[in-house]
N, C-alpha and C positions, 0 to 999 in steps of 0.2 A: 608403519612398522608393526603398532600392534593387532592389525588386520592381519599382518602376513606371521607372525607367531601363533593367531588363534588356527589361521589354516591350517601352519605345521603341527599344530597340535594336532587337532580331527585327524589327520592324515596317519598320525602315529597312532592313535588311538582304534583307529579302524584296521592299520597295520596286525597292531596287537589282536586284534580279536581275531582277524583272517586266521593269524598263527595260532590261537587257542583254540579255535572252533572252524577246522578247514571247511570248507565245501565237501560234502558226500561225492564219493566214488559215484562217478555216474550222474554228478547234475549237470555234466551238457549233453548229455545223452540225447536230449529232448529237439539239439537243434539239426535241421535235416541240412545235406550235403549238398551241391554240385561241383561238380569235378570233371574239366576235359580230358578226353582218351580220342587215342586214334585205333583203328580197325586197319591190318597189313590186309590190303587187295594187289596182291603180286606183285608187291615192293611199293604202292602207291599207299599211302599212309591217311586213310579219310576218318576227318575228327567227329566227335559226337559227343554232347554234354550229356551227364548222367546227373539224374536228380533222385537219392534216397531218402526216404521220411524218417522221421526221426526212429531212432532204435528204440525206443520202448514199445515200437510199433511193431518190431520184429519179428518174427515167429517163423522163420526160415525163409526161404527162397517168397519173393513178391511177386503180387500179380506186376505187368509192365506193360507201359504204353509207350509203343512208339510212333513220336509224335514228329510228323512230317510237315516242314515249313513252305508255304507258298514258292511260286515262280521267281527267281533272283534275291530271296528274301535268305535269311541263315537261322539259325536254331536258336538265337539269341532272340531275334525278331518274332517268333512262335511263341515261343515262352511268355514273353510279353503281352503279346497278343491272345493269347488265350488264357491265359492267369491257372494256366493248367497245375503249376508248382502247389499254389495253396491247397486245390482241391484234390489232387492225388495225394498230399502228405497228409490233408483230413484222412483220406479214405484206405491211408495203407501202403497205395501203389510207389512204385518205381516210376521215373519218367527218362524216354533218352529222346535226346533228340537230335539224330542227325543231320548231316552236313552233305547237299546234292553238288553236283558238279557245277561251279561257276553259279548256282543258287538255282542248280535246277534239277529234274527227276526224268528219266527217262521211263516214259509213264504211257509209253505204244507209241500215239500220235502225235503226241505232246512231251516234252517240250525242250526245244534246243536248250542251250549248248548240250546237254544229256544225251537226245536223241540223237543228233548230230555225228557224237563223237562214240554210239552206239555203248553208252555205257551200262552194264549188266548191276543195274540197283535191285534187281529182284537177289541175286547173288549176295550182294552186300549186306539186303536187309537179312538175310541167313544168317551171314558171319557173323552179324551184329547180335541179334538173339540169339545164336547157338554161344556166343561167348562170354554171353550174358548170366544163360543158366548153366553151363561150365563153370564160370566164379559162383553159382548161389544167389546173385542175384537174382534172378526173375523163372517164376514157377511155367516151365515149358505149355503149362496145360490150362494156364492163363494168360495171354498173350495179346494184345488189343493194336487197334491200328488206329491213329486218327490221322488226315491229313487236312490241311487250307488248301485251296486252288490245284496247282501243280502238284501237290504236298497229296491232297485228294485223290486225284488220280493216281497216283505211286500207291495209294492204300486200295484204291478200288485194284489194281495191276495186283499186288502182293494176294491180293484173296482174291484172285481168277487162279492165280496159278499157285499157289502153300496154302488153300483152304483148308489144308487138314491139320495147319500149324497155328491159325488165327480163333481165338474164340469168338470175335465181332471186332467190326470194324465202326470207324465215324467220318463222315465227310462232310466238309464244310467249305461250298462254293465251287468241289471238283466234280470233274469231265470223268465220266467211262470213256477211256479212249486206245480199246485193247479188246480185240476177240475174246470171248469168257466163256467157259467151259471148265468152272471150276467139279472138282470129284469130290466135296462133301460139303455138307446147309455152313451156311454162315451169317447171321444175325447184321442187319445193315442199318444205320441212322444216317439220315441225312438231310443236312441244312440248305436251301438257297431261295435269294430272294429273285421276287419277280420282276426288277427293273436293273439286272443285272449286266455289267455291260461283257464283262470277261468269260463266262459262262451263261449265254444264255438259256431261260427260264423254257423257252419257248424252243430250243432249240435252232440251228442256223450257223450260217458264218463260216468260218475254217478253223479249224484245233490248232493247226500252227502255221506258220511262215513254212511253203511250200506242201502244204498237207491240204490241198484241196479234196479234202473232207469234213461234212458239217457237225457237230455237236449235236448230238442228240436230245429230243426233249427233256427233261428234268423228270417229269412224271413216266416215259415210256422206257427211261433207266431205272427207276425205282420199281416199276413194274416188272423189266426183267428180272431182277434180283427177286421179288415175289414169285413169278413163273418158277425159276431156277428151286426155289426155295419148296417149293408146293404149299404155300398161306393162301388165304384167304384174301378177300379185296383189303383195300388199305383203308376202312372203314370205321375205325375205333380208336377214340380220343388215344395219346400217349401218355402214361402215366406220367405227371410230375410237368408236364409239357405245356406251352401255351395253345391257344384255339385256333390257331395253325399248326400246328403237331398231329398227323393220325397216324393210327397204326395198324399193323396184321391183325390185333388183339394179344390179349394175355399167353404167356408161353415161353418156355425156352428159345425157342427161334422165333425172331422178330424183323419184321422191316420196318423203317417208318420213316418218315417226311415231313421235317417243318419248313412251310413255308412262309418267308417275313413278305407280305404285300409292299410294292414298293422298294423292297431291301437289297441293296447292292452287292456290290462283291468287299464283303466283310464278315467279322466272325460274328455271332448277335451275341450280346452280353448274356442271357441265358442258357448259353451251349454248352460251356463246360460243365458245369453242376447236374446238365441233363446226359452229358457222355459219359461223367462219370456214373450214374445212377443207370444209367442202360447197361452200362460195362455189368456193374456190382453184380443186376440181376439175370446176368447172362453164366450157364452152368461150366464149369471148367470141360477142357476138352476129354475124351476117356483117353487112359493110360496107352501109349504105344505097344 
């Protein structure tokens, strides 16, 4: 009994002071959001989690990354897996991440149910950023891609064809699996390891169930994207990167290539810190 009177004391006592001395206007400002929305595609309602950093971070419309989940995987599973929430609310950014059909991206060759049901994700990922910076969310002229696996190739697909909407993209473990002839440079990172079995390193295999077509080497798609880009060989450590990391060199426009000897189809634990740090030093797009 008199344990549970000294409690009700403390309890009244800290009552009282809450009500003498509120909390300032604005001290949860600091804590950042996520929040599910859906996006109308012709009466079909497709979800996507939205992650804002805290508001005293604010300073108008944010840079936004959207971040693309593997093959049958959802935006919940991404999130986790890449620990993107902590380091874009460091660094300012917006994060969304949408939701593929049946967990998956219609990403050229790759990958059912998506391709199958020939779903138009290039379309979606529009409405989804063009609705984005309609609300004030996200600065049009900052705009980033990352994807994992399938999630990958949905970002390498988005910057073949809205390259003049993307500041740089990131891909970790995805397949180019789409004709590219994109019409303006776009800044490329990209992660995979060499003992890869879902994407291999080496190139080989088939992109999908009834896609008898092989996957392209790892280095001769990197290399495209250099060709495409007009850099230099891929010759020069990555800034911030480990000693599998190289790059174009220093510069607005960048490709670059980490590769984990060994390393499977997963994200490496120092990828996100390095997409966000690629992302930062990549120049906004110019004004429309």
């Amino acid at each position: 009994m008199k344990i549970a009177a000294r409690a009700a004391t403390v309890v009244a006592i800290l009552l009282a002071a809450l009500i003498a001395h509120p909390l300032p206007a604005g001290a949860h400002d600091d804590a950042s959001v996520t929040s599910e929305h859906t996006i109308d595609m012709d009466g079909w309602k497709r979800p996507y989690l939205l992650r804002v950093p805290p508001k005293r971070r604010a300073r108008g419309p944010r840079p936004l990354i959207v971040a693309l989940h593997g093959g049958l995987n959802d935006p919940e599973y991404v999130r986790r897996q890449s620990g993107l929430d902590r380091a874009a609310d460091e660094a300012g950014y917006a994060v969304a991440y949408p939701a593929g059909l049946l967990g998956t991206w219609n990403a050229g060759a790759c990958c059912s149910f998506a391709r199958w049901a020939g779903v138009d994700d290039v379309a979606f990922l529009d409405r989804l950023v063009g609705t984005l910076v309609r609300e004030g969310v996200a600065d049009p002229r900052r705009v980033f891609v990352a994807g994992f696996s399938n999630g990958g190739g949905m970002a390498y697909r988005y910057a073949c064809e809205r390259s003049a909407r993307v500041a740089a993209i990131a891909v970790v473990s995805g397949a180019l699996a789409i004709g590219c002839t994109p019409d303006h440079p776009t800044s490329v990172l990209a992660f995979h390891g060499t003992w890869d079995p879902s994407v291999p390193y080496h190139g080989g295999g088939n992109m999908d169930a009834g896609v008898d077509f092989p996957f392209f080497p790892v280095q001769l798609t990197v290399e495209y994207w250099r060709w495409l880009n007009g850099l230099p060989a891929l010759s020069r450590p990555l800034p911030g990167g480990p000693d599998g990391c190289v790059s174009t060199g220093p510069g607005p426009l960048v490709v670059a290539l980490c590769t984990e000897e060994r390393g499977g189809h997963e994200w490496p634990p120092y990828a996100t810190d390095l997409i966000i740090d690629f992302f930062t030093a990549r120049p906004s797009l110019p004004k429309a």
